[in-house]
C-alpha positions, 0 to 999 in steps of 0.5 A: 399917821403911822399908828393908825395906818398900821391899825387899819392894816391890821385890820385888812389883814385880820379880815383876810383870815390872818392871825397878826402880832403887831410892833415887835421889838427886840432891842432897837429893831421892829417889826411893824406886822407878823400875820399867819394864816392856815391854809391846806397846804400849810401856814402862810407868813407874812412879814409886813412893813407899813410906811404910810405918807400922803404929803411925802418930805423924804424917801422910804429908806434911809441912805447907807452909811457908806453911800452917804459918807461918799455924798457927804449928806445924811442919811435922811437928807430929802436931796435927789437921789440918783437912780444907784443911790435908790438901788443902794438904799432899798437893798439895804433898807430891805436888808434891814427891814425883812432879811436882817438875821435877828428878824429871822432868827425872830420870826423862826422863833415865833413860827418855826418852819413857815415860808415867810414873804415880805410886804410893803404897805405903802401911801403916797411916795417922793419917788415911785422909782424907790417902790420899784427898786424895793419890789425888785429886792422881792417885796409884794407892794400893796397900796395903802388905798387897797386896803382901805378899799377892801375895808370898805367894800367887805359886807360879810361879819368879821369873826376877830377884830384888831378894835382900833383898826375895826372901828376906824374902817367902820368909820371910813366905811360910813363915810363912803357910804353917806357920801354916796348915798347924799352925793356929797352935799 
């Protein structure tokens, strides 16, 4: 799922204008999407993570290693989080994720002097207070269905396209389509 949540918001992110480099690496981190786009007033920068579920087993982000040495579970364990282990843990997956220095150090590399902001693609989660506590470390949360919403609803030609991303919003598009025009049958 990831691979094609990841090209279909490529896609919603190239259709907006923005140019976009996808699944950077640098040793064990990633970065799922950098997307740029000029503006009058300059670049814009997006920094963009991708975590699509729709039958969610476990949270978002991993538990600290002090927090899950303290618990004694693993760091990926799906047990029930309290209210301050959600907050440990998103401040630093978002640490990790968007704040980390060699993502920094990245993403200055590629595009010096360019005021980046973070963004969460997210599908179906375990717990929505996990989304909260991210978007209260200063991350814009988008919806996985917004971005599907926006392929589909979009009549215009789009000038560049992500091909993978393209046809598969081609694909949901029709669908959506049919679908309305035979109500389903």
């Amino acid at each position: 799922m990831a691979l094609l949540a990841e090209s279909l918001v490529d896609e919603w992110l190239n259709r907006q204008g923005f140019f976009t480099i996808r699944g950077i690496k640098q040793k064990i981190s990633e970065i799922d999407l950098l997307a740029i786009r000029p503006t009058d007033a300059g670049i814009i920068g997006w920094h963009v993570e991708v975590q699509v579920s729709f039958r969610p087993v476990g949270y978002i982000c991993k538990t600290p290693k002090d927090v899950a040495r303290a618990s004694g579970r693993a760091r990926t364990s799906a047990k029930q989080r309290t209210s301050n282990e959600i907050i440990a843990c998103s401040r630093d997956w978002v640490q990790n994720k968007y704040r980390a220095e060699n993502k920094e150090r990245l993403r200055n590399q590629l595009w010096p002097d360019v005021d980046w902001s973070f963004h969460l693609v997210h599908g179906i989660v375990r717990d929505e207070s996990e989304l909260a506590a991210i978007k209260e470390c200063g991350i814009n949360m988008v919806p996985f269905h917004k971005c599907l919403f926006d392929l589909c609803e979009r009549d215009e030609v789009v000038a560049f396209s992500s091909s993978a991303g393209g046809d598969l919003a081609e694909v949901v598009r029709y669908y959506r389509q049919k679908r309305q025009l035979d109500d389903y049958r």
